[in-house]
PDB file as gemmi writes it, atoms N, CA and C in Angstrom:
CRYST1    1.000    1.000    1.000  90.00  90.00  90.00 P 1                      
ATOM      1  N   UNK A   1       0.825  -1.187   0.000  1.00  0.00           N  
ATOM      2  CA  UNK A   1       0.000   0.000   0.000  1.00  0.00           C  
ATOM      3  C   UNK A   1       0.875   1.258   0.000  1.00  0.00           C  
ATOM      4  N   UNK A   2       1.785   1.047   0.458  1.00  0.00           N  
ATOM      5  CA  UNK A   2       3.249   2.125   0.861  1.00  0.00           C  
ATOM      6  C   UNK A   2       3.682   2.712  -0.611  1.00  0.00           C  
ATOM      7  N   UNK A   3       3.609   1.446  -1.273  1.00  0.00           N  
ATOM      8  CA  UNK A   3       4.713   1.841  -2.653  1.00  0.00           C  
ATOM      9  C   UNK A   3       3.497   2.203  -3.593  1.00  0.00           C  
ATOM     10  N   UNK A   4       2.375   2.112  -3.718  1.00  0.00           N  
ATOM     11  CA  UNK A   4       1.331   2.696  -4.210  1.00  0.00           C  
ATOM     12  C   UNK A   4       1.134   4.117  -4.002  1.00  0.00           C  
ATOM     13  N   UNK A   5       0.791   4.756  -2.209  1.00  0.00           N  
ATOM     14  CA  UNK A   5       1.145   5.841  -2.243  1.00  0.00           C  
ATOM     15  C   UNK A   5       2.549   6.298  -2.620  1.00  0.00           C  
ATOM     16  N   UNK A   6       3.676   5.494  -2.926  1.00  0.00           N  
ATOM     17  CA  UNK A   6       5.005   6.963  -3.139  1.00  0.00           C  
ATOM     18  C   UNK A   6       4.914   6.594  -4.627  1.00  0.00           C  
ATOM     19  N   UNK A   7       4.190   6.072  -5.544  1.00  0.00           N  
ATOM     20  CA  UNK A   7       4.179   6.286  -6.684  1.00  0.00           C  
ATOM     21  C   UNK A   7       3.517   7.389  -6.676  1.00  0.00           C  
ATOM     22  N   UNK A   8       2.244   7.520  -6.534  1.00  0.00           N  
ATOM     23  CA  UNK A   8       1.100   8.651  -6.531  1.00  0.00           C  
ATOM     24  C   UNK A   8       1.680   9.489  -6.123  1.00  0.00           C  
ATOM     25  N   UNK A   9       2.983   9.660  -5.019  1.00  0.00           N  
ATOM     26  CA  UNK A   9       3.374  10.628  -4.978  1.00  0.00           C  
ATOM     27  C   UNK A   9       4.317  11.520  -5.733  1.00  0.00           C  
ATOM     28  N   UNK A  10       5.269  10.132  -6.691  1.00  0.00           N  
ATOM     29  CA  UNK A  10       5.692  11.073  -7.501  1.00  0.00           C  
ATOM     30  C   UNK A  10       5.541  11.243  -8.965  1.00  0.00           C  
ATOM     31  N   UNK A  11       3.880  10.465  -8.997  1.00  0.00           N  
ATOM     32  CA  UNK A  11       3.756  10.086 -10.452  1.00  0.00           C  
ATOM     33  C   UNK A  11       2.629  11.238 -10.624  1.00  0.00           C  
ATOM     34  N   UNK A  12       1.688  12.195 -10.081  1.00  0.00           N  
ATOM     35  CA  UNK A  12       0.724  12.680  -9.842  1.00  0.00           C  
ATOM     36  C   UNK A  12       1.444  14.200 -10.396  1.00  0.00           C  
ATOM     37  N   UNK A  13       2.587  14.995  -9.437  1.00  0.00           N  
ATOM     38  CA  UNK A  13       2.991  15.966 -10.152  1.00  0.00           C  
ATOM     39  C   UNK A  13       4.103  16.200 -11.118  1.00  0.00           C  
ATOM     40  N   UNK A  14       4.308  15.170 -11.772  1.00  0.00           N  
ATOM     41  CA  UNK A  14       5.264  15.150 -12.827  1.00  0.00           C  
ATOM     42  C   UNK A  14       4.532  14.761 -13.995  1.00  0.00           C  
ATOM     43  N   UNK A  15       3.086  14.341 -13.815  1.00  0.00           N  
ATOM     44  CA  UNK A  15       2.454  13.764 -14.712  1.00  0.00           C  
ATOM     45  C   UNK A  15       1.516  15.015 -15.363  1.00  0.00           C  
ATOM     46  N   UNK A  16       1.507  15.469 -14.345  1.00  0.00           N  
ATOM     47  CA  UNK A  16       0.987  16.907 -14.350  1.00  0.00           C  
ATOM     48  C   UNK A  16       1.610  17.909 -14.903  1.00  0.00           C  
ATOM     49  N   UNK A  17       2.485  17.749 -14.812  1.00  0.00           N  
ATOM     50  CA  UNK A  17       3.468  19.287 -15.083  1.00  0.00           C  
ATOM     51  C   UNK A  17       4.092  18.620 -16.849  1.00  0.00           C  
ATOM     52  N   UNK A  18       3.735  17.697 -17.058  1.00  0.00           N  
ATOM     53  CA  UNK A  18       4.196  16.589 -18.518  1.00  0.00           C  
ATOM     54  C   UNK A  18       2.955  17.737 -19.285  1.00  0.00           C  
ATOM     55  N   UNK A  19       1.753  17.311 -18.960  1.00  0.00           N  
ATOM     56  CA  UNK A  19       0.336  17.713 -19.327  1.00  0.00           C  
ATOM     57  C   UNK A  19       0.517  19.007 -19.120  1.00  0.00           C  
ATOM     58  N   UNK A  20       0.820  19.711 -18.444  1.00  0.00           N  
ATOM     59  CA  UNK A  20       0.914  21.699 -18.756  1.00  0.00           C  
ATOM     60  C   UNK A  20       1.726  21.411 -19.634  1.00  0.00           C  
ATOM     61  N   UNK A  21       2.567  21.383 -19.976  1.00  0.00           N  
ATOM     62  CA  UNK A  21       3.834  21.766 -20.793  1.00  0.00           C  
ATOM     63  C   UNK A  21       2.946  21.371 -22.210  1.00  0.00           C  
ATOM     64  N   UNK A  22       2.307  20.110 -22.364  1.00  0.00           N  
ATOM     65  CA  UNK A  22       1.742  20.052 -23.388  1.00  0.00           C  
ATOM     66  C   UNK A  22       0.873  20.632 -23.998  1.00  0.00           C  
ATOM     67  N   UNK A  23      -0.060  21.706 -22.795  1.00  0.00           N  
ATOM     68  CA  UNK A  23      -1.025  22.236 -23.281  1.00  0.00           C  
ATOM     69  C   UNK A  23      -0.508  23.933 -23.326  1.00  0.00           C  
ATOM     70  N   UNK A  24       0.309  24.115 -23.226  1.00  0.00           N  
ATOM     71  CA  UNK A  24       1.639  25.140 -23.689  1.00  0.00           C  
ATOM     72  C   UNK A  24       1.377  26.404 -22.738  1.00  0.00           C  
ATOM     73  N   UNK A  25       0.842  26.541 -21.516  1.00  0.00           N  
ATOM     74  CA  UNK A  25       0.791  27.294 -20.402  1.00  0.00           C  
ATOM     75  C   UNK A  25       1.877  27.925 -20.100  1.00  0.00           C  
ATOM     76  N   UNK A  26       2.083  29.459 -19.613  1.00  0.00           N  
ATOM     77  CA  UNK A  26       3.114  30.006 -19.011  1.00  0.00           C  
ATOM     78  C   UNK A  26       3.869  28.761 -17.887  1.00  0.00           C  
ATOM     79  N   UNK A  27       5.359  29.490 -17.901  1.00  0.00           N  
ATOM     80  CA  UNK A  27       5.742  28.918 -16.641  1.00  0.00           C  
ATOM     81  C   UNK A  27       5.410  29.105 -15.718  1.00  0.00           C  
ATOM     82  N   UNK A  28       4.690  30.438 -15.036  1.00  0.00           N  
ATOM     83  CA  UNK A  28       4.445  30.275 -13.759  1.00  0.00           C  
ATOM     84  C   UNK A  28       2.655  29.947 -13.010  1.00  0.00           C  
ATOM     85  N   UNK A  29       2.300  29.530 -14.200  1.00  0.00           N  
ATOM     86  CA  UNK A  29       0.969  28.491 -14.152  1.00  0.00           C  
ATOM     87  C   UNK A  29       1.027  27.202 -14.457  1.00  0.00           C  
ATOM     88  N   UNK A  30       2.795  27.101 -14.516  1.00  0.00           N  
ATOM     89  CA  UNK A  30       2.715  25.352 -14.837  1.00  0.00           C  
ATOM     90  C   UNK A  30       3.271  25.314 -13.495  1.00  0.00           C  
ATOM     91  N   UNK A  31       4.140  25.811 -13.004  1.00  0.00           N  
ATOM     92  CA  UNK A  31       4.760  25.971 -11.643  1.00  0.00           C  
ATOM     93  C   UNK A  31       3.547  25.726 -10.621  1.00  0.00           C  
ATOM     94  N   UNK A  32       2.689  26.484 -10.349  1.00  0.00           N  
ATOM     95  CA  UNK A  32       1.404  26.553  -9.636  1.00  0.00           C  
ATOM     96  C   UNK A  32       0.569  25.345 -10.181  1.00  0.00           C  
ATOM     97  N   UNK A  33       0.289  25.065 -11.227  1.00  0.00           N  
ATOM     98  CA  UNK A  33      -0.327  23.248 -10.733  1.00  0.00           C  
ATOM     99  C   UNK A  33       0.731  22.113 -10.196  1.00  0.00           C  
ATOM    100  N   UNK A  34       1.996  22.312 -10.792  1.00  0.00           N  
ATOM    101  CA  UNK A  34       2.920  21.317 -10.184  1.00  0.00           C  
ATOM    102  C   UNK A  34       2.768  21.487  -8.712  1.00  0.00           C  
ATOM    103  N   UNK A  35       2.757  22.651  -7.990  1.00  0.00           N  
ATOM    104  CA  UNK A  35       2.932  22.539  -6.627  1.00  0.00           C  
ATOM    105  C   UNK A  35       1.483  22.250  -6.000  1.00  0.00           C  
ATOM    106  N   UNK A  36       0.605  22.506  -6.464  1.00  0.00           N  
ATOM    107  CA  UNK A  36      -1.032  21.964  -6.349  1.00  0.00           C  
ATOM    108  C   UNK A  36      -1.044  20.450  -6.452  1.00  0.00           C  
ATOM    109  N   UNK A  37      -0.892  20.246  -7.275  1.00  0.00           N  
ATOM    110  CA  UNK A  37      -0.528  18.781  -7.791  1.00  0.00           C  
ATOM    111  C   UNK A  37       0.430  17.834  -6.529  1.00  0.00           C  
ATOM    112  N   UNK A  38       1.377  18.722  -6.260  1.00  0.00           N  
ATOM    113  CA  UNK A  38       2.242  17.968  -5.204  1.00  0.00           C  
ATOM    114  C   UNK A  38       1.320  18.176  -4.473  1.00  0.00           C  
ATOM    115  N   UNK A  39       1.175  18.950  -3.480  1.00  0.00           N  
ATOM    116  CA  UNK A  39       0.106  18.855  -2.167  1.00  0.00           C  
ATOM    117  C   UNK A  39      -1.105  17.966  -2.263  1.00  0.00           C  
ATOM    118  N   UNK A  40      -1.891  17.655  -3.563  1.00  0.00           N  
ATOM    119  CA  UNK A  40      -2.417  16.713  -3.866  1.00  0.00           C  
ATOM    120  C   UNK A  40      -1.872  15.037  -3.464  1.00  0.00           C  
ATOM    121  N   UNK A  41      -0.691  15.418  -3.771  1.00  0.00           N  
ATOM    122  CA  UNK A  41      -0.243  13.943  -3.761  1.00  0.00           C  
ATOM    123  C   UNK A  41       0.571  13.517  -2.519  1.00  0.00           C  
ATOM    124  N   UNK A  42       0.841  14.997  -1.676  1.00  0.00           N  
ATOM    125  CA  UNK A  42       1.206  14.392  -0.341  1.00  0.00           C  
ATOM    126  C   UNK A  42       0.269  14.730   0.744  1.00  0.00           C  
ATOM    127  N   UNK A  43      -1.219  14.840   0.463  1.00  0.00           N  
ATOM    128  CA  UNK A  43      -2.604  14.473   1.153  1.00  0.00           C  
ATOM    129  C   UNK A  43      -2.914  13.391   0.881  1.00  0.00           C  
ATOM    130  N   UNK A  44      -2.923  12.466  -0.434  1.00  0.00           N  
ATOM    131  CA  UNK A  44      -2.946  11.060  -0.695  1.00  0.00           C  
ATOM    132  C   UNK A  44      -2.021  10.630  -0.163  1.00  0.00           C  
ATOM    133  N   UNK A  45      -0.841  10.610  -0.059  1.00  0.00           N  
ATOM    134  CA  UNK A  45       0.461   9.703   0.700  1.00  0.00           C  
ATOM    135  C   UNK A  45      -0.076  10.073   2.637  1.00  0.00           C  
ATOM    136  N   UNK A  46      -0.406  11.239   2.604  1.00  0.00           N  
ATOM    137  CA  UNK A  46      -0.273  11.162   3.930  1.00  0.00           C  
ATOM    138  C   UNK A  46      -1.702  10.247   5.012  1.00  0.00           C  
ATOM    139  N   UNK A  47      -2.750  10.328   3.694  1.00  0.00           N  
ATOM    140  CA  UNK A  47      -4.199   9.540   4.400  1.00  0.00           C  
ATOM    141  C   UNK A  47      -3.880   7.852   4.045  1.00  0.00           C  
ATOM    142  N   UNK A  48      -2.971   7.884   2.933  1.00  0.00           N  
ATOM    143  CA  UNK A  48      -2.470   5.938   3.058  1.00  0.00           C  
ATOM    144  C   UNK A  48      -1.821   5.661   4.792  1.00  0.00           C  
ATOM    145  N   UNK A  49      -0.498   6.669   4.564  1.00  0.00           N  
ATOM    146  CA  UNK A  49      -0.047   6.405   5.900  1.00  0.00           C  
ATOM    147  C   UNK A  49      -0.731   6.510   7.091  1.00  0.00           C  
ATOM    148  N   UNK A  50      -2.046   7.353   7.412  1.00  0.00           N  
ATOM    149  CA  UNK A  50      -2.518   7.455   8.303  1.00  0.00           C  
ATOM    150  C   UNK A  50      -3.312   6.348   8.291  1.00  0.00           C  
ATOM    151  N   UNK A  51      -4.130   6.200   7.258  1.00  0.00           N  
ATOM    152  CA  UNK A  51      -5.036   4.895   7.136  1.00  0.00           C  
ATOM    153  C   UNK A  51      -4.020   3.380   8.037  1.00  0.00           C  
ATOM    154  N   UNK A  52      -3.047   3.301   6.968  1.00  0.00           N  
ATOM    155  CA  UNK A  52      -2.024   2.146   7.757  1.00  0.00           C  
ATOM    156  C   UNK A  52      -1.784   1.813   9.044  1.00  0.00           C  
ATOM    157  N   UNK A  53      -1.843   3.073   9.968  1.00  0.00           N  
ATOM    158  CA  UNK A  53      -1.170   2.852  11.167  1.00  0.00           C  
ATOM    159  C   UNK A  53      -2.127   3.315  12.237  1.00  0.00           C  
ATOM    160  N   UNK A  54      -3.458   3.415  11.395  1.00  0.00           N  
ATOM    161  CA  UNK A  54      -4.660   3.235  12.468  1.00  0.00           C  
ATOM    162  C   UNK A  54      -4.518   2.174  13.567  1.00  0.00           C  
ATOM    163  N   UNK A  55      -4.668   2.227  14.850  1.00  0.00           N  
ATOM    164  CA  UNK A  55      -4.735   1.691  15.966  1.00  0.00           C  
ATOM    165  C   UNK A  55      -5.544   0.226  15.588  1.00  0.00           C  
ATOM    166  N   UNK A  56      -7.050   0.250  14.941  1.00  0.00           N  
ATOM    167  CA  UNK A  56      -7.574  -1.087  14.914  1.00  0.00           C  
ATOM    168  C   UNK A  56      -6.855  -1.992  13.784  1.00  0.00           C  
ATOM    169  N   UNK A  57      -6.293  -1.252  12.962  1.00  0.00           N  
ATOM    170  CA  UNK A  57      -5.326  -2.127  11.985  1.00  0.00           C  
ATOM    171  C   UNK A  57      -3.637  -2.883  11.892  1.00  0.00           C  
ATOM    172  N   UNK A  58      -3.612  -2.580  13.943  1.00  0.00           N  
ATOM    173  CA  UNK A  58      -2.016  -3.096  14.630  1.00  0.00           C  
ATOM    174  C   UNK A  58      -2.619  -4.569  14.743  1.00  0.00           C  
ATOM    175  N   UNK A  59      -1.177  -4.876  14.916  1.00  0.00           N  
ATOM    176  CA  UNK A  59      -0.988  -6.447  15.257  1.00  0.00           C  
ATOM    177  C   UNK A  59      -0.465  -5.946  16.587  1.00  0.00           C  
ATOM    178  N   UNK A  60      -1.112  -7.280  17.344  1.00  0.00           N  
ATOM    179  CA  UNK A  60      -0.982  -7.753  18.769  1.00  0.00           C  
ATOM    180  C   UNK A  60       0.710  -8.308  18.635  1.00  0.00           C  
ATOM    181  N   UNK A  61       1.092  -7.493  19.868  1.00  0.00           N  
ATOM    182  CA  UNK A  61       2.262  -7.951  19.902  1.00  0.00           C  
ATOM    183  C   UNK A  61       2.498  -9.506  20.629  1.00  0.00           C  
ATOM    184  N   UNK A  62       3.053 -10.534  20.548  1.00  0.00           N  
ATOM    185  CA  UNK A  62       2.679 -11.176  21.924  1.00  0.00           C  
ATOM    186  C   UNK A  62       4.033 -12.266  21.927  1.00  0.00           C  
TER     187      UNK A  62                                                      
END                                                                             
């Protein structure tokens, strides 16, 4: 689930900023979705990790 979110994390704003460039936008509106785009993708990385290490989803130590 880990390596799913750090793809998304770095496949989301590079994939993005691929797609401005293609649709031939200034630089500093391709700049501003790339960094949109990142925060996008480290709110998805950060609700995997939180999801993961939810309390009812530990193993019993024993």
């Amino acid at each position: 689930m880990k390596l799913i979110s750090d793809a998304c994390r770095l496949i989301i704003p590079c994939g993005g900023l691929y797609l401005v460039a293609q649709s031939g936008l200034p630089f500093v509106q391709s700049t501003l979705v790339y960094a949109l785009l990142g925060l996008a993708a480290n709110c998805i990385y950060l609700g995997v990790i939180w999801y993961s290490v939810a309390p009812v989803r530990q193993r019993v130590l024993a």
